[in-house]
C-alpha positions as CSV (number, residue, x, y, z in Angstrom):
1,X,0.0,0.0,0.0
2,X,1.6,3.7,-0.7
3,X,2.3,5.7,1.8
4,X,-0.5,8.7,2.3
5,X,1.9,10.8,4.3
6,X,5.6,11.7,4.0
7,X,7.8,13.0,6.9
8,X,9.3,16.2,6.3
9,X,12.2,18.1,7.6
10,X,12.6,21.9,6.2
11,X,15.9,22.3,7.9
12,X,17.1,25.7,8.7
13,X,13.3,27.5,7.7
14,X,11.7,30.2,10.3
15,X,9.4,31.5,7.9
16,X,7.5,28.1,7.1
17,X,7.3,28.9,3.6
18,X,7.6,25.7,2.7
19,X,6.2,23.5,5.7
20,X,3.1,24.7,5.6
21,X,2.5,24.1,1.8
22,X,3.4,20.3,2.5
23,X,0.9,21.2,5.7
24,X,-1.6,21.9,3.0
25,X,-0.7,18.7,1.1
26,X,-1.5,16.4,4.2
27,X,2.3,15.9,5.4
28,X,3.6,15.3,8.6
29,X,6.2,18.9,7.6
30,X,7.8,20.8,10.1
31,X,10.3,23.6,10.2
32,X,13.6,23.5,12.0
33,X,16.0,26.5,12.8
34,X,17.9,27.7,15.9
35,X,15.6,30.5,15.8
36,X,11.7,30.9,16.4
37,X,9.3,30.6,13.4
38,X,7.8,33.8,12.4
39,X,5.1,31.7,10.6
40,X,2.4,31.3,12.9
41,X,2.9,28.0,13.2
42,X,4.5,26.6,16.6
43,X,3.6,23.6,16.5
44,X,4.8,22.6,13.3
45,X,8.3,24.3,14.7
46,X,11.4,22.7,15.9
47,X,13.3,25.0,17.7
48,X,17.4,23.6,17.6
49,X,19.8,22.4,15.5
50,X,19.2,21.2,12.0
51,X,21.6,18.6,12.7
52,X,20.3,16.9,15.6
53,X,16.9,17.1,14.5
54,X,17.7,15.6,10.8
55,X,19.5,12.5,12.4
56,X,16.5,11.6,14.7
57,X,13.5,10.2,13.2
58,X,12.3,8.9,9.8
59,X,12.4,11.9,7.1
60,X,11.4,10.4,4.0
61,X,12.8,14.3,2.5
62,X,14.3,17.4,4.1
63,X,15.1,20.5,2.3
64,X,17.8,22.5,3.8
65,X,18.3,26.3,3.6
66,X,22.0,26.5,5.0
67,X,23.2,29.8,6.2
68,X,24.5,31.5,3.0
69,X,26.3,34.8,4.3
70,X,29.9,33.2,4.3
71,X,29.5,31.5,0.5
72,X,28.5,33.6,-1.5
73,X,30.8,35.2,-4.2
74,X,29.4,38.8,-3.7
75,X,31.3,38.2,0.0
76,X,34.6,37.5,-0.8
77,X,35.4,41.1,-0.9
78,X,35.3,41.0,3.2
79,X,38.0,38.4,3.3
80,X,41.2,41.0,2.4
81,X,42.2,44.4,3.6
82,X,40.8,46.9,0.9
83,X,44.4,49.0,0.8
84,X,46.0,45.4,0.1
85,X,44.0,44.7,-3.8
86,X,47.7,45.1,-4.7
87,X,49.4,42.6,-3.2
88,X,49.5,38.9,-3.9
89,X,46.3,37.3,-2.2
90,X,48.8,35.2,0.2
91,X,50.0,38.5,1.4
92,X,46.7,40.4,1.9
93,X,45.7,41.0,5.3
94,X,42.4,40.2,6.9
95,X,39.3,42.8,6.4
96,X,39.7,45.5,9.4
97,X,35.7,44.6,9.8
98,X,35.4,40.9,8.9
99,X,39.0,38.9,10.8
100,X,37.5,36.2,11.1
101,X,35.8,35.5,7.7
102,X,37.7,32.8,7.0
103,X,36.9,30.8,9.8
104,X,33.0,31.7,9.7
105,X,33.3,30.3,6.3
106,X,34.9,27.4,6.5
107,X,32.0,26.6,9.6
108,X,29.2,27.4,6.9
109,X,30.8,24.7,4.0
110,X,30.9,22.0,7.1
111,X,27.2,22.3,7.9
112,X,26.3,22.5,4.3
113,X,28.5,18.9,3.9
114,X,27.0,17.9,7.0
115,X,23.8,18.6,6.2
116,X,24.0,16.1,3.2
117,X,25.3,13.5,4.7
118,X,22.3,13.1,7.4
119,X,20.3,9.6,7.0
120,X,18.1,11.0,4.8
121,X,16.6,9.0,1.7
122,X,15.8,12.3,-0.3
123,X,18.2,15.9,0.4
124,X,17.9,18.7,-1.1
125,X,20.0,21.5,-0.1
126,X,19.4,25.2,-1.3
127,X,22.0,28.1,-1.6
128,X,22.1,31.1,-4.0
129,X,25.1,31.4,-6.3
130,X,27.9,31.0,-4.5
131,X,31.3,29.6,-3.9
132,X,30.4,25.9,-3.0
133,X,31.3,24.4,-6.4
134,X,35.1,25.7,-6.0
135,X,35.3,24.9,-1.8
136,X,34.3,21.0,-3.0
137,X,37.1,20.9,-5.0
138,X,39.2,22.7,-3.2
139,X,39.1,20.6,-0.3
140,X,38.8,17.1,-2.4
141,X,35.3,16.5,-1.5
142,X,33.9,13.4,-3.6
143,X,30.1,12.8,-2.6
144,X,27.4,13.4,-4.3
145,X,27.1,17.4,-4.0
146,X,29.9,17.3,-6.9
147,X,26.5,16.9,-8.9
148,X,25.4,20.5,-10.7
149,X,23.1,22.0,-8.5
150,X,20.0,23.1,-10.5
151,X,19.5,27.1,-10.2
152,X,16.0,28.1,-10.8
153,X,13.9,31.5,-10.7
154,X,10.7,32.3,-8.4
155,X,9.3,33.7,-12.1
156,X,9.5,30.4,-13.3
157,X,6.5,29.1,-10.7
158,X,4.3,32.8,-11.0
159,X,6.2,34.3,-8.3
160,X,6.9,38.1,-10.2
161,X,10.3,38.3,-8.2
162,X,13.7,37.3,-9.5
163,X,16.1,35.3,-7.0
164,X,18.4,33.1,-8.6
165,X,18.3,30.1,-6.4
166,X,20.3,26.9,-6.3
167,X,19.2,23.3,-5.4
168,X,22.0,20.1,-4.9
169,X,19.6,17.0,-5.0
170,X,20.1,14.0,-3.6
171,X,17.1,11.4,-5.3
172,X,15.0,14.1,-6.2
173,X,14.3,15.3,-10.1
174,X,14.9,18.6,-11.2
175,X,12.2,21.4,-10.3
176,X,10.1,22.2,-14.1
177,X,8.9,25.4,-14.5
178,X,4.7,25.8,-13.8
179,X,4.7,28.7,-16.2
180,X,5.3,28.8,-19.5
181,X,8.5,31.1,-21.0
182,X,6.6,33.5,-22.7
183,X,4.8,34.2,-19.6
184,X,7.7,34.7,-17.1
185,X,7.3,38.1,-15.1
186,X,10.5,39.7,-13.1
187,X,8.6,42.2,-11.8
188,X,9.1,45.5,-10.2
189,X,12.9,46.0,-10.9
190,X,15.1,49.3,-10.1
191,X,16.9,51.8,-12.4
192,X,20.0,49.9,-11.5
193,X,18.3,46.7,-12.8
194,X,18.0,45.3,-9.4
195,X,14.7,43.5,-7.9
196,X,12.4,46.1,-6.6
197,X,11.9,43.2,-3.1
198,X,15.6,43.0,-2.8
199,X,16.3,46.4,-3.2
200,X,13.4,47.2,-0.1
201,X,15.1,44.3,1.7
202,X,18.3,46.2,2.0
203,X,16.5,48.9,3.7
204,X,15.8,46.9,6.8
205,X,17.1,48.1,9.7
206,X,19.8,45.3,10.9
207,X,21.3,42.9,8.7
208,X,19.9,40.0,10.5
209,X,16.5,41.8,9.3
210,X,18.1,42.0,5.9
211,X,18.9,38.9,6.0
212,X,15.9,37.2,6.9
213,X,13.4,38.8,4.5
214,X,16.3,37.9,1.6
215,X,15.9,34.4,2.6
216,X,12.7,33.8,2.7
217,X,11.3,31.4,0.0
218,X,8.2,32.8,-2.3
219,X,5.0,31.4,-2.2
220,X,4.1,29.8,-5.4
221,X,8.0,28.7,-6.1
222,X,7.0,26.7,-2.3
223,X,4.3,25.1,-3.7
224,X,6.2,23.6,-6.7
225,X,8.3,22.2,-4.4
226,X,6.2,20.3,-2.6
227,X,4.0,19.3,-4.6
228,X,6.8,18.3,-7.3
229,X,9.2,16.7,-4.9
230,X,6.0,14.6,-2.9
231,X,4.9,13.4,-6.1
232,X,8.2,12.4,-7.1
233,X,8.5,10.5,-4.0
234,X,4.8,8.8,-4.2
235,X,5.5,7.8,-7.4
236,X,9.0,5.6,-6.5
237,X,6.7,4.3,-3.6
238,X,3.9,3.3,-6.0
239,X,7.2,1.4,-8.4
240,X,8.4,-0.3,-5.5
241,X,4.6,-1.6,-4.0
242,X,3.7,-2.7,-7.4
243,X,7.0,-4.4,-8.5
């Protein structure tokens, strides 16, 4: 008999973006970050770390939003002293602001490798373009993130926002666009060309604000998700029942 329910594990998600679209779907989904959910939803909240809480249990999936601060390429101007540009990079001293950016991102690329290796039949792991391609191979990784990560576009689902997101999948197919190309929308963008929701998100008052709303995932990109991913998954369980 298929399963009717999968067990779902949106590691490192306050906002419940995506949890309470699988909530919608009829599965056991629940968020987990070290921080409270601001998306009304408690009880579908697991307050700790991603870690702990992705080894216990039975996830059939979890989808994983990793800290992203420390890899992406736009930061590697806070790893070198700005009057040192000239110098050869083994020379250059650490940013006056940042000294300890190195460290902070060698912590982010272990929980990211950590994350995917948890006991998890079916990972997915997202990031924005970033510098985890080159830290694999620069450190002689060989599991199954060496696989191109699939970048997608919130347009691509109805979502009239543009965030070029990235997905490293373990079991899981490639997300297909719900909207046809002629029909993608950007939206709102900037003189400078920018999105008009990331442009407002910079506005926020602390980074950690900044940082949240950037993070968050939008709502109709969320529901291709799920309901792409759980179908994916029911459909493997209806190959192995009838085989």
């Amino acid at each position: 008999m298929v399963k009717k329910q999968l067990n779902v594990l949106i590691a490192c998600e306050e906002s419940q973006a995506i949890t309470k679209v699988f909530r919608e779907l009829g599965h056991q989904a629940f968020s987990c970050d070290i921080k409270q959910c601001s998306g009304g939803h408690p009880e579908w909240h697991i307050q700790g770390d991603a870690l702990v809480i992705a080894n216990q249990g039975q996830w059939d999936l979890m989808i994983a939003h990793p800290p992203c601060t420390f890899l992406t390429v736009s930061g590697n101007r806070w790893f070198y002293h700005p009057e040192d540009k000239h110098l050869p990079m083994n020379e250059r001293r650490p940013h006056p602001r940042f000294p300890n950016r190195r460290e902070e991102q060698k912590d982010a690329y272990d929980f990211f490798v950590a994350l995917s290796e948890v006991d998890v039949p079916h990972i997915a792991i997202e990031n924005p373009v970033g510098v985890m391609p080159t830290l694999l191979k620069k450190n002689g990784y060989e599991g199954w993130l060496l696989n191109k990560p699939q970048y997608v576009q919130p347009y691509w689902f109805g979502d009239k926002v543009s965030k070029k997101t990235g997905f490293w999948c373990k079991n899981l197919p490639l997300l297909t666009p719900t909207i046809e190309e002629k029909d993608w929308d950007k939206g709102e963008m900037t003189e400078s060309g920018m999105s008009k929701w990331y442009s407002d998100a910079l506005k926020a008052k602390t980074a950690e604000e900044r940082r949240t709303i950037r993070s968050k995932t939008h709502p109709k990109m969320a529901r291709a998700i799920a309901e792409q991913w759980a179908n994916h998954i029911f459909s493997l369980l209806s190959e192995v029942n009838n085989g």
